[in-house]
matplotlib code that plots the C-alpha trace (Angstrom):
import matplotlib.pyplot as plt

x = [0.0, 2.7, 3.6, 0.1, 0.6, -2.6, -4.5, -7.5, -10.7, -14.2, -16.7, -18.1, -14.6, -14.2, -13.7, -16.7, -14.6, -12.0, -9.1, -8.3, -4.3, -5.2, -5.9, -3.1, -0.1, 2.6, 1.9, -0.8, -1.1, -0.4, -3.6, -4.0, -2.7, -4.0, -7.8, -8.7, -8.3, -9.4, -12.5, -12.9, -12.8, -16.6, -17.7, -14.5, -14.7, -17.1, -18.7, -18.5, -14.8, -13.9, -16.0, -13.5, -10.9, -10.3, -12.4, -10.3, -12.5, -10.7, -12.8, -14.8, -18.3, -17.9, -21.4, -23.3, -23.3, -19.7, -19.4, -21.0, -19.3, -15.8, -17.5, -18.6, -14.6, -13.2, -12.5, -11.4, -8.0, -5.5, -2.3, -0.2, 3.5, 6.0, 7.3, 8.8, 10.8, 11.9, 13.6, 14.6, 16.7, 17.9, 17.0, 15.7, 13.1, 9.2, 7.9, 4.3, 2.5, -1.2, -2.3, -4.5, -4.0, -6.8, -9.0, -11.4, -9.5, -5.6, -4.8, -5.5, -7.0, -10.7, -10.7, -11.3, -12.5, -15.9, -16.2, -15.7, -18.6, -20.6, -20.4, -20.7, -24.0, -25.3, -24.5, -26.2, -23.1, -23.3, -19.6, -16.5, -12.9, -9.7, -5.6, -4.0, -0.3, 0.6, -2.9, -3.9, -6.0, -7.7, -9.1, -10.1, -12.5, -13.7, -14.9, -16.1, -18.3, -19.5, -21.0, -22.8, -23.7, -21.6, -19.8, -16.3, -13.2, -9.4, -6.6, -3.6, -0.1, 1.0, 4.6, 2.2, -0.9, 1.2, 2.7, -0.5, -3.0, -4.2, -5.0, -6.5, -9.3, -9.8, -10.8, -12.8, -14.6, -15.7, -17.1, -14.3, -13.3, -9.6, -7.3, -3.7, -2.3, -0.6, -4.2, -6.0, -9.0, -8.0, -6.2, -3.9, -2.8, -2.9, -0.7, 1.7, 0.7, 0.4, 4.4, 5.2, 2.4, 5.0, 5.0, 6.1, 3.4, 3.3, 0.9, 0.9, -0.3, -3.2, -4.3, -4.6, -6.3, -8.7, -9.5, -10.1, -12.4, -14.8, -15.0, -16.4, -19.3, -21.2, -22.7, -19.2, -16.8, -13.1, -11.6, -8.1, -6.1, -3.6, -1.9, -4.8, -6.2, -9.5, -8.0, -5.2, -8.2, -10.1, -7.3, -6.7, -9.2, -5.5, -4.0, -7.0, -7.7, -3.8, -3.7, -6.9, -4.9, -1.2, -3.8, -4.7, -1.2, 0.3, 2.6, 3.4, 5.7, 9.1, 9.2, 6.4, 7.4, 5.5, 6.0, 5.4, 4.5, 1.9, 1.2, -2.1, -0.7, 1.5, -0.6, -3.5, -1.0, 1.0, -1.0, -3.0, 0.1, 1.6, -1.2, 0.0, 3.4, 1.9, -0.8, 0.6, 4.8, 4.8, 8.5, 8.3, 10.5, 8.6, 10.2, 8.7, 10.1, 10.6, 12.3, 15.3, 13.3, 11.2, 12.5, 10.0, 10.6, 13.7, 13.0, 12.4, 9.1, 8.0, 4.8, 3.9, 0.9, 0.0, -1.1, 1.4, -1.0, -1.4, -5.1, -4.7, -4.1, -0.7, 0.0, 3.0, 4.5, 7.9, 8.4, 10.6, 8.6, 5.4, 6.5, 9.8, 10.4, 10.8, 12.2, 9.8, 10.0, 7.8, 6.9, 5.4, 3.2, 5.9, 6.7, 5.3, 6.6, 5.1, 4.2, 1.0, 1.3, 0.1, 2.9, 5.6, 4.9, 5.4, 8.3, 9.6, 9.3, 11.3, 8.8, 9.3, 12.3, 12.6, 14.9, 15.2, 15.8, 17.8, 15.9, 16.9, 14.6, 16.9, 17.0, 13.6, 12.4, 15.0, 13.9, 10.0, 11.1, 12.7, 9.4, 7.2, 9.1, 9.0, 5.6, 3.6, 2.2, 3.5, 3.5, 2.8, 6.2, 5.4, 4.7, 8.0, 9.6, 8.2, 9.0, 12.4, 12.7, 11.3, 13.8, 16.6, 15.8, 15.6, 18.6, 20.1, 18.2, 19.9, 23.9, 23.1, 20.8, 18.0, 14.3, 12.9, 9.1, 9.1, 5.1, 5.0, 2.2, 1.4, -0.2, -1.3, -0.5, 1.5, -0.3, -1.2, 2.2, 4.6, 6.1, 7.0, 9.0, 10.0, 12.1, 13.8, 15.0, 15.2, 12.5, 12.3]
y = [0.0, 2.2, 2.5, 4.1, 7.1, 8.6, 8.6, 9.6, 10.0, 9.4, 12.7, 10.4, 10.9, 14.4, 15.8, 17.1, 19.2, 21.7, 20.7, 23.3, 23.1, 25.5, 23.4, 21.0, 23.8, 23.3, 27.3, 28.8, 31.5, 35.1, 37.2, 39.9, 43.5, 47.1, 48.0, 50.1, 47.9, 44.7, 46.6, 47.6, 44.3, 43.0, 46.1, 45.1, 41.5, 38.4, 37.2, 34.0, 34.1, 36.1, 33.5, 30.9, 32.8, 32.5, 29.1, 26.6, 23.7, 21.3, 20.7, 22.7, 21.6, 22.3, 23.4, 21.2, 24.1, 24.4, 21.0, 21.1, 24.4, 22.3, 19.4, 21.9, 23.3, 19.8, 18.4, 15.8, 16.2, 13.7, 13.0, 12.2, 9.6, 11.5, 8.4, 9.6, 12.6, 10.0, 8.0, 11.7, 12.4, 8.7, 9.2, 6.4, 9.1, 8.6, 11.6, 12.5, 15.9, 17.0, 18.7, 21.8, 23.2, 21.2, 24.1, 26.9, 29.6, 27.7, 27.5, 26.1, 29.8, 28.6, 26.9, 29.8, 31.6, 29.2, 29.5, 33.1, 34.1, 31.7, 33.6, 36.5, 36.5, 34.6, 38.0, 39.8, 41.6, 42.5, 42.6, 42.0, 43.2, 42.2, 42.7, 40.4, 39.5, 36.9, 37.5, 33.9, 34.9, 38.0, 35.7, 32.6, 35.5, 36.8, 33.4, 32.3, 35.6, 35.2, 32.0, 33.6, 36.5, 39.2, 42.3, 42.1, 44.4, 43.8, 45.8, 44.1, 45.0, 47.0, 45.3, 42.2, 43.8, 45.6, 42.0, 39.8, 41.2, 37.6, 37.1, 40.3, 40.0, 36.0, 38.4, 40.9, 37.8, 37.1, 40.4, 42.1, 45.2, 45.7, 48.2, 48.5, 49.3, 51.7, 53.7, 56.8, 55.2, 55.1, 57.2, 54.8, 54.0, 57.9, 59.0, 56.8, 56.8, 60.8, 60.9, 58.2, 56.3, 53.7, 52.2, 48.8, 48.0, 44.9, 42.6, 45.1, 48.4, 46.4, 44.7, 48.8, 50.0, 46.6, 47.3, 51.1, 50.6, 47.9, 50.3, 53.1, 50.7, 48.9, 46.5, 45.1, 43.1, 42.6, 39.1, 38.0, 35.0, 34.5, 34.7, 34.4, 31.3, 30.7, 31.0, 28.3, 26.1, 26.3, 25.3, 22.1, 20.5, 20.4, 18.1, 16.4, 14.8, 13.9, 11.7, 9.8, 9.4, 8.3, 5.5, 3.7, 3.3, 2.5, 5.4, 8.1, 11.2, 11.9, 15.3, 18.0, 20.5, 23.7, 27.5, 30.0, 34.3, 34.7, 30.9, 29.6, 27.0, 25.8, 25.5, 24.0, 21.0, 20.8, 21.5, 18.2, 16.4, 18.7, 18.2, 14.2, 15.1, 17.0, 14.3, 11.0, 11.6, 11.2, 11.8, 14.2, 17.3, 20.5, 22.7, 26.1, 27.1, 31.2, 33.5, 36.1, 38.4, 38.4, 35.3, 36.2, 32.9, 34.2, 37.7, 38.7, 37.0, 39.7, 41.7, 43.5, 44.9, 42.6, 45.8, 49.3, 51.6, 50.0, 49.2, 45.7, 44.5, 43.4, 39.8, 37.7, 36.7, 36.2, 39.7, 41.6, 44.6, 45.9, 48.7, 47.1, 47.5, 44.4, 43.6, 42.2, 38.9, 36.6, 34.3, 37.9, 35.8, 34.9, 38.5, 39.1, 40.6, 38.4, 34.7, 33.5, 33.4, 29.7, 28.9, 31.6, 29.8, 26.7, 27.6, 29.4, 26.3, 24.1, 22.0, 24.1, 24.4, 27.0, 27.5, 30.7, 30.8, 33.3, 36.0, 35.9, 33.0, 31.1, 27.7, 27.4, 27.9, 25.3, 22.8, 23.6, 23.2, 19.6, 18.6, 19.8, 17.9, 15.0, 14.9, 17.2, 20.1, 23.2, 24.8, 28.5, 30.0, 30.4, 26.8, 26.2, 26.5, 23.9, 21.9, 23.0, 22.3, 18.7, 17.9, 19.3, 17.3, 13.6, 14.3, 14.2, 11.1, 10.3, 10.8, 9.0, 6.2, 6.9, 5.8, 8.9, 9.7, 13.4, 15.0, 18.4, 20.8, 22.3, 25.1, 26.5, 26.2, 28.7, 28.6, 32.6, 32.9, 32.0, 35.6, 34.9, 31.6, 33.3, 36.3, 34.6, 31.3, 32.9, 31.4, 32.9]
z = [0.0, 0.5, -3.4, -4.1, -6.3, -5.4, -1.6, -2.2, 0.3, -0.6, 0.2, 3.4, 4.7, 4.7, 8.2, 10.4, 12.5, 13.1, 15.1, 17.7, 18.9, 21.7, 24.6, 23.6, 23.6, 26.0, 27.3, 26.9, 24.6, 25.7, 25.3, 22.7, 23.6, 23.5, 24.9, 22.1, 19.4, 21.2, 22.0, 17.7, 17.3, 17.6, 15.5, 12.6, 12.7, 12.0, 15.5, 15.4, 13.9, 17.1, 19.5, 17.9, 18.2, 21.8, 22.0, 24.4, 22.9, 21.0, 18.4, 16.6, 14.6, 10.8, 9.8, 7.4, 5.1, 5.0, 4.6, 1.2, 0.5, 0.8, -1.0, -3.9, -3.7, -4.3, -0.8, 0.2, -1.5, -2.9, -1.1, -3.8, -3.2, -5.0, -7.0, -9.8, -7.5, -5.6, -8.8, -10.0, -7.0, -6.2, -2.4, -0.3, 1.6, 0.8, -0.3, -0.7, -0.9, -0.3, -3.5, -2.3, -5.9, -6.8, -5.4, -7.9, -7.4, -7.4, -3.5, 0.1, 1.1, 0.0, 3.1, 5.5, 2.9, 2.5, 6.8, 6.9, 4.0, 5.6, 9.3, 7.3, 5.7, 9.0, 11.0, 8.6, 6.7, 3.0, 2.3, 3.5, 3.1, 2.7, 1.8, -0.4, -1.1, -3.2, -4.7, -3.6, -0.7, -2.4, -5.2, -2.6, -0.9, -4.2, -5.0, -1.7, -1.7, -5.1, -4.2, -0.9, -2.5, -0.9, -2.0, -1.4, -1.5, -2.3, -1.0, -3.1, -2.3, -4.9, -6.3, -6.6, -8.0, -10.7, -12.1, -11.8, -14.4, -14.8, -11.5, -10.7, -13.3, -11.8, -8.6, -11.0, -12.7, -9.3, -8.7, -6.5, -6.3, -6.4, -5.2, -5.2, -1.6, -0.3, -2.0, -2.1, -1.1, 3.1, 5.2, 6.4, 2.3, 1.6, 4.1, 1.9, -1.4, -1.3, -0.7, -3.3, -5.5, -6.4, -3.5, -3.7, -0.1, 2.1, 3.6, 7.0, 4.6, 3.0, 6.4, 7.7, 5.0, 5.1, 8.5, 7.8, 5.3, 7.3, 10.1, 8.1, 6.9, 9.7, 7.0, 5.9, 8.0, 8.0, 6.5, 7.7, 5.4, 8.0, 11.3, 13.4, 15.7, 13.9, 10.2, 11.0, 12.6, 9.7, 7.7, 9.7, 7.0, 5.2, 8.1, 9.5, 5.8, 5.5, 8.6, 7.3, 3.9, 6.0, 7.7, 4.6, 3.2, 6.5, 6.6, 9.2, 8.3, 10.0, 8.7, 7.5, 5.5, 4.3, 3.3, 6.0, 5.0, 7.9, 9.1, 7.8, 5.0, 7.5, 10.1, 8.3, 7.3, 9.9, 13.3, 13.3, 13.4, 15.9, 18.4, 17.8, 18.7, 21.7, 23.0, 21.6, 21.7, 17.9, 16.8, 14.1, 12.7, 11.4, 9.0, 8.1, 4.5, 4.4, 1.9, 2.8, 2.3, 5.3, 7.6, 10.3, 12.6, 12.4, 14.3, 17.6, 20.1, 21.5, 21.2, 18.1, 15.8, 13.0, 10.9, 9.5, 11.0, 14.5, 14.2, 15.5, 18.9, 19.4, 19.1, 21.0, 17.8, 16.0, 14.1, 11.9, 12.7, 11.8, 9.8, 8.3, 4.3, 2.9, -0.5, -3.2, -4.6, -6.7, -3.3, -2.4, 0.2, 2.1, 2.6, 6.2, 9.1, 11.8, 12.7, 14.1, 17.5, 17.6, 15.1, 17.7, 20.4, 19.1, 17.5, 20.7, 22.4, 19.8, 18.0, 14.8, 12.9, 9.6, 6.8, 4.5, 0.9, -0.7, -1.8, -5.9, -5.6, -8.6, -6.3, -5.0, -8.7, -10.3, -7.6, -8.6, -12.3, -11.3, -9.1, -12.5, -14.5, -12.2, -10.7, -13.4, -11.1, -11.6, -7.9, -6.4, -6.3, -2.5, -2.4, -4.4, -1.1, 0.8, -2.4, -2.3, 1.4, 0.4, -2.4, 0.4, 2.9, 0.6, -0.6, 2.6, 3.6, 0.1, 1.6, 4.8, 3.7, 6.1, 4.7, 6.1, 5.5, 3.9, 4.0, 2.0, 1.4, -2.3, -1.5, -4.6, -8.5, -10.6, -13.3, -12.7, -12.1, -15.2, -15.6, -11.8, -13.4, -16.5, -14.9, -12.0, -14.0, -17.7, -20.0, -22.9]

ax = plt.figure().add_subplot(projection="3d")
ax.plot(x, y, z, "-o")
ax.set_aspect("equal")
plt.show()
């Protein structure tokens, strides 16, 4: 059984609920700071994505609703055994990754996206808002409201947004309104764009001039695709489907492997088989895959504000700094300054490892280009890191002989993002 190319889990199987790491942590988590903005909060956000937000119950009912929704978006998932990678490289690892680019819109951010709408229009709002960085997140919510029947707005860091035409008419097909951040069209983006409307902007910018914008309209609500507790339990669809898969081939992974820009892809794949390593002494290594650019698990843990403009609480989280200039690169979703602080404290307390990639991005895409050519997907060039970090590690298990089981997350696809792959490795 452990030679099947393709795992695959009938609808019957798809999980029922959410898998909630926060009663299972080895400390708890340190509590949101800064009464004013912790206080904005029920009038920014979706109710019951706050309620589960600071819910110490470890599981969470998906609703039945949802449950379609994620049926209707392709879930379950196959977990694919990386076969022909594995004769590629010559490494004695097993390698298998979880294929979330079999999603509408091209990535794993559907996932939350579905939950949040569907909080959304139960509360009564009309539309919601949003930043985007990579572009993956903007277009999951632009879908997932199209299909509930809300209004939705995009603020979509600029040094992206200027590069991904395709992708920001996917968003417009859906019915979004788009704007590139740092904009005219909040105070928080004006106070920057006024001094230089080139500016390149960053996932911290949007998030300000997201919230901005939902707390002038008391029919619209605030969306988050990251960082926070609810988002990465919602993703846990990701990790809780991959352990069913692992069962029926008789397979367990020594190392999980994913990218890491604010925490929810990782977390989503990863977390599930965390809270085993917490609850059952599993023996497994996690490796967060980050760019140069913005090696946030590599900061400081200290307390910090998730947003440029300081709307936010702050957050105990690994950080760069809140209002740090980072330089672009085509992994733009990877360029965060802080961690979730579910991921930080894990990480702070030694259960997560990371690695950073050079910030010319010329290996991460030559080892996509070898998985593409090996296994046929072409991944996200944010999700070209984990790949990367995947091939890395089996070809160590390849110099030291070790049959190591290697679990990797594909994110998204790429195929929105060929002029990504075209300037960093030279296609003509």
């Amino acid at each position: 059984m452990k030679n099947l190319r393709a795992i695959h889990l009938p609808p019957d199987e798809l999980p029922q609920r959410w898998y909630n790491i926060q009663p299972d942590l080895p400390a708890p988590l340190p509590p949101p700071l800064g009464d004013a903005q912790i206080q904005s909060l029920p009038n920014l956000m979706i109710g019951e994505c706050l309620k589960q937000e600071f819910s110490n119950e470890r599981w969470i009912d998906i609703p039945y609703e949802i449950q379609q929704l994620f049926l209707q978006a392709g879930r379950p998932r196959p977990l694919f055994r990386a076969l022909n990678l594995e004769k590629a490289l010559g490494t004695s690892a097993r390698m298998y990754y979880k294929s979330e680019f079999f999603s509408p819109t091209g990535s794993h951010k559907v996932n939350t996206a579905l939950a949040q709408c569907f909080y959304a229009v139960e509360q009564g709002f009309n539309r919601l808002t949003t930043e985007t960085g990579a572009g993956q997140w903007g277009t999951a919510l632009a879908y997932a409201t199209s299909l509930v029947g809300l209004k939705c707005t995009v603020y979509w860091v600029r040094a992206v947004y200027n590069w991904k035409k395709d992708r920001r008419n996917l968003m417009e097909l859906y019915g979004a309104e788009v704007f590139a951040s740092p904009s005219d069209k909040t105070q928080a983006g004006l106070e920057l764009y006024s001094k230089n409307p080139n500016h390149n902007g960053s996932l911290a910018i949007a998030i300000s001039e997201g919230l901005e914008d939902s707390s002038r309209d008391p029919k619209a609500a605030y969306a988050l695709g990251s960082v926070l507790n609810h988002v990465l339990m919602h993703q846990t669809i990701i990790g809780l489907e991959t352990q069913k898969q692992f069962e029926i081939v008789d397979d367990y992974p020594d190392i999980v492997i994913a990218c890491l820009g604010g925490g929810s892809n990782f977390g989503g794949f990863a977390i599930p088989f965390i809270g085993d390593a917490l609850t059952k002494g599993k023996k497994t290594r996690f490796i967060a895959a980050q760019s140069q650019s913005a090696p946030n698990l590599q900061g400081k843990y200290a307390y910090d504000f998730a947003d440029h403009a300081e709307k936010t609480p702050q957050l105990k989280m690994y950080t760069l700094g809140h209002q740090t200039d980072f330089p672009p690169i085509r992994g733009d979703g990877l360029r965060y300054h802080g961690c979730s602080p579910i991921i930080s404290l894990l990480r702070n307390h030694g259960y997560i490892d990371t690695v950073a990639y050079p910030i010319d991005e010329k290996h991460v895409f030559e080892s996509a280009r070898k998985f593409m050519q090996a296994e046929g997907f072409i991944p996200a060039p944010e999700s070209s890191y984990a790949v990367t970090c995947a091939i890395d590690e089996a070809l160590k298990c390849k110099e030291t002989g070790e049959e190591k089981v290697i679990a990797f997350n594909i994110s998204g696809h790429g195929f929105l993002d060929i002029e990504g792959y075209r300037d960093v490795i030279g296609l003509k």
